[in-house]
N, C-alpha and C positions, 0 to 999 in steps of 0.2 A: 504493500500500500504506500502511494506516494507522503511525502510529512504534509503535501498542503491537505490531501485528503480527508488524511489522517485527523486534522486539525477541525477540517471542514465538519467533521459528523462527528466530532466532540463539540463542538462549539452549540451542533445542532441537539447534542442531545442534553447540553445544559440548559436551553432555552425550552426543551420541552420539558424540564425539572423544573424549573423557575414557574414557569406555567402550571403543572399541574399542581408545584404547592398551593401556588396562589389560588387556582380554582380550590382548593381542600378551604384554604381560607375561607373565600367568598361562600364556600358548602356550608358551614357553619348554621345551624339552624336556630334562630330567632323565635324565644318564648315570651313573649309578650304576658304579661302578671298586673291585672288593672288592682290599684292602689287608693288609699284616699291620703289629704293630707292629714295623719292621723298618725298617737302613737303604734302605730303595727308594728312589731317582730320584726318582719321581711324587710322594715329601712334598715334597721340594725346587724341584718343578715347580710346585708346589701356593703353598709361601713365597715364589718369589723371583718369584712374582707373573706366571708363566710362562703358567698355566692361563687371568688373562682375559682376553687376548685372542681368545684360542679363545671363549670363551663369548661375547664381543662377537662377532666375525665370525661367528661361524655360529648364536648365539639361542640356545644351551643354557646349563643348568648344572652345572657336575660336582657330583658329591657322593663323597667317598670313604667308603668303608663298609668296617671294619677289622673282620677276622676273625684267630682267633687260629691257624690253622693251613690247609692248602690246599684238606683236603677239604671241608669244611664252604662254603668258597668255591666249589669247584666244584659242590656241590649248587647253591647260591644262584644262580650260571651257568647250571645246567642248568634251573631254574624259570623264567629269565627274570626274576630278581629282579637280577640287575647284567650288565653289555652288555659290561664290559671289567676286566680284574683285572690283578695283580701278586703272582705266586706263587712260591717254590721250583720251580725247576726238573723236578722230582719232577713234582708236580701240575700243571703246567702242560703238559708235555708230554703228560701223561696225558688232561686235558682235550681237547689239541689230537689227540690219537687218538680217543676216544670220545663226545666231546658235537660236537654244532656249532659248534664252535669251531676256529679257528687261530692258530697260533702269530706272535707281531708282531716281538719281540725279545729277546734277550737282555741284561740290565740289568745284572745284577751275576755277577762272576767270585767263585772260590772262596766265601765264606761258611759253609762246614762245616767241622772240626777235628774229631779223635779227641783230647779230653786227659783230665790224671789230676791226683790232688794230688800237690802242689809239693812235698814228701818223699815220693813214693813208688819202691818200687822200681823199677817198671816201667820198664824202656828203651827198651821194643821189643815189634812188637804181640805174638811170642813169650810174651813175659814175662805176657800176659793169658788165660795157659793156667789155666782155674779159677779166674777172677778174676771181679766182677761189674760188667757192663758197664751203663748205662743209655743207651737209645736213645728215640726218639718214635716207633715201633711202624714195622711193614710196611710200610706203606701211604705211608713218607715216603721223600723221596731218601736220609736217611742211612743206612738200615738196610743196601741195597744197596751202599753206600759201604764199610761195614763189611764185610759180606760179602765183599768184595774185598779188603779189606785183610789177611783173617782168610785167604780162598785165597793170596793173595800168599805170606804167611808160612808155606803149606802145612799150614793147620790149617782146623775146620770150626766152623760155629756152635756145634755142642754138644761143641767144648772151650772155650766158655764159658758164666756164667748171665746171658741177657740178661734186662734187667728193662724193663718198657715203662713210661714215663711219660711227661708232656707233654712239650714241646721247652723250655719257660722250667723245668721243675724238675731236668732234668737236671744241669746247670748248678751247683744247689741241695746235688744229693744227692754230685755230687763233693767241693764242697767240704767238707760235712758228714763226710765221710769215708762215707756210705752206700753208696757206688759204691765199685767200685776205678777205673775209667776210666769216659768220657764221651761221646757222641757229640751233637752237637745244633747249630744253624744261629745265625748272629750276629743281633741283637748280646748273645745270651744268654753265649756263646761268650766276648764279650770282657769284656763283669760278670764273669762268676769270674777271667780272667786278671788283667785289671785291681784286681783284689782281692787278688792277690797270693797268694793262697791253692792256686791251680792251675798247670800247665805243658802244653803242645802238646806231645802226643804226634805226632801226625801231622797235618800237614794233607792238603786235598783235592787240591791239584794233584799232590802224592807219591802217591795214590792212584789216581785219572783225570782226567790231563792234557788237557783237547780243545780250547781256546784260547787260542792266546798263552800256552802254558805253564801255563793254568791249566783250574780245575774250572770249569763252568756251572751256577752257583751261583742265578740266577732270571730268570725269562720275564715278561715280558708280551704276554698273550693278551687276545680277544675273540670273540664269538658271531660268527659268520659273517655271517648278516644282517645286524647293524649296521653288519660292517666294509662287505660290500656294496652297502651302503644311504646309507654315511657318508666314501667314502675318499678323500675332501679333507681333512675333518677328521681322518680315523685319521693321515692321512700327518701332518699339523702337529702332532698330538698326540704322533706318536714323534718330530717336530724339536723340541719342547719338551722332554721327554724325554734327547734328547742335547744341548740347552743347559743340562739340570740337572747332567749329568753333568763336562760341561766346568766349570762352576760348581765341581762339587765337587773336579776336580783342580787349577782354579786358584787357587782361594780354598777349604781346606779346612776352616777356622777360622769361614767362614762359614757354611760348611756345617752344621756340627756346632752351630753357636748354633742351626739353623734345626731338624737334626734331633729335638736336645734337645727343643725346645719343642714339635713335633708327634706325638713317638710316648712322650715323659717319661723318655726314659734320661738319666743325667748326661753331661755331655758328657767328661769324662776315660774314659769306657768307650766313647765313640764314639771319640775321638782312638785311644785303641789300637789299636782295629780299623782304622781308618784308618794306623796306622804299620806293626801287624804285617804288614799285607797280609791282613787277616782277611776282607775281604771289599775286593775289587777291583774298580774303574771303568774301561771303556773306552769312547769314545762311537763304536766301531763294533758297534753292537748286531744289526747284522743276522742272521737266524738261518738260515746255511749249513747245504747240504744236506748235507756231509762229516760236520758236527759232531754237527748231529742224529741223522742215520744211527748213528752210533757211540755218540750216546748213550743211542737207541730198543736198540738192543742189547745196552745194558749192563741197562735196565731190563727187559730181556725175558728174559736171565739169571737176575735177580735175581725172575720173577715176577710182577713191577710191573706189567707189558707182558703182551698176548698174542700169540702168532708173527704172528697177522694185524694185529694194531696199527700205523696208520703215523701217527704225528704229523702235521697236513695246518699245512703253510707258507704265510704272506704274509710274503714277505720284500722286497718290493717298496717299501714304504711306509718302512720304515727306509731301504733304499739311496737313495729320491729325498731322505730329509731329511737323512742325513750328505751326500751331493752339496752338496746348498744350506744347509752347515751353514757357519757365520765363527765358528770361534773367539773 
């Protein structure tokens, strides 16, 4: 073989290396995971650097895609525009009844509070007879929350005026004095406490108690097919998941530098939620069929649900990553 030859079909056959890495690159497959700005796990999983390994071992890359409430997320699920989310409990469950979807875990306990402003009469959910409540409409976990709280106390929705607006203006209109009382999800929840301006009327677990004492405050779910398609990875992806969690009970200080920085709240309105028990971590996230049951029933009360609705479970993939989970 002549040397330019020689030279000619190495030069070609690096160019066809450079190339096909690149295409392995570009191969790479994109899991889109709808988010809210919220404290979730999966930001924590995402900073403490948890997430690349996953994307090393298995060629993907995650992408978090931050919507501002659940429904809107579960459309995007329901297109096929994201494989896997992190939603209030509400829409999550709802997803994992109605789309192809199931349920993965349960991430975060309580998260919702009933409060009012920091002088106001009100003691007791009584005292919100003809009062104006502000909730984030039908369609969310608090509104049913409320309703219960309102039957608890032997009274009906229309002994009060509900006003519907977003889940971050609630929040707003309390302190503003526009509301008499508040209903809405953290860390919206703990911006007005933190502000000093507002006070806990009720929290969630005094409401509907279903684990460890407390409310089931948000899920994470995904399309069926992916998990089908994917459940080495789904499994690692909820052991990353409960090594964020553990992260945030052990080191919560780092946590909160970490949350700050990814969803932009100040970190003193994350610490309060974090002291009040506003929103609570356990890294046994598995989603029990007791709990669920009980709290497909609470939403099927409330409307949310239809009697034929079952939330469909993978709860599997959580028990093998708490099993091989080291603190």
């Amino acid at each position: 073989m002549q040397p330019s030859s020689f030279f000619r079909r190495a030069r070609h056959a690096a160019v066809l290396a450079l190339l096909g890495a690149a295409w392995q690159v570009h191969a790479a497959q994109t899991i889109n995971i709808g988010v809210q700005p919220a404290t979730q796990p999966i930001y924590i999983a995402k900073s403490a650097g948890l997430l690349a390994p996953l994307e090393a071992k298995y060629d993907v890359k995650f992408e978090l895609r931050s919507f501002s409430y659940g429904a809107p997320e579960n459309q995007a699920m329901a297109a096929g525009e994201i494989e896997l989310a992190s939603a209030g409990m509400g829409p999550a469950v709802v997803a994992a009844a109605r789309l192809p979807a199931k349920l993965l875990g349960i991430t975060i306990l309580e998260q919702t509070a009933l409060f009012v402003p920091k002088d106001s009469p009100v003691r007791s959910i009584a005292d919100l007879k003809g009062k104006r409540v502000a909730y984030p409409g039908e369609g969310s976990q608090q509104y049913p929350l409320l309703l219960k709280a309102l039957q608890d106390a032997g009274m009906k929705p229309g002994d009060i005026e509900l006003f519907k607006t977003s889940g971050s203006q609630v929040s707003t209109l309390v302190e503003q004095g526009s509301a008499d009382a508040g209903i809405t999800w953290d860390p919206h929840i703990s911006r007005a406490l933190a502000g000093g301006k507002t006070r806990v009327l009720l929290k969630a677990e005094n409401i509907l108690p279903l684990k460890s004492g407390h409310y089931v405050g948000n899920g994470f779910y995904g399309r069926t097919a992916f998990i089908e398609a994917h459940p080495d990875l789904v499994r690692d992806l909820m052991g990353a998941i409960i090594q964020a969690i553990d992260l945030i009970n052990s080191d919560p200080e780092k946590a909160i530098a970490m949350w700050s920085k990814e969803i932009g709240f100040p970190p003193e309105v994350i610490r309060y939620s974090m002291q009040q028990g506003i929103s609570v971590y356990d890294t046994d996230i598995v989603p029990d069929e007791k709990t669920l049951s009980a709290y497909s029933g609470f939403l099927k009360q409330a409307g949310i649900l239809e009697p034929g609705d079952t939330p469909k479970l993978a709860p599997e993939f959580a028990t093998q990553a708490l099993a091989a989970h080291k603190p």
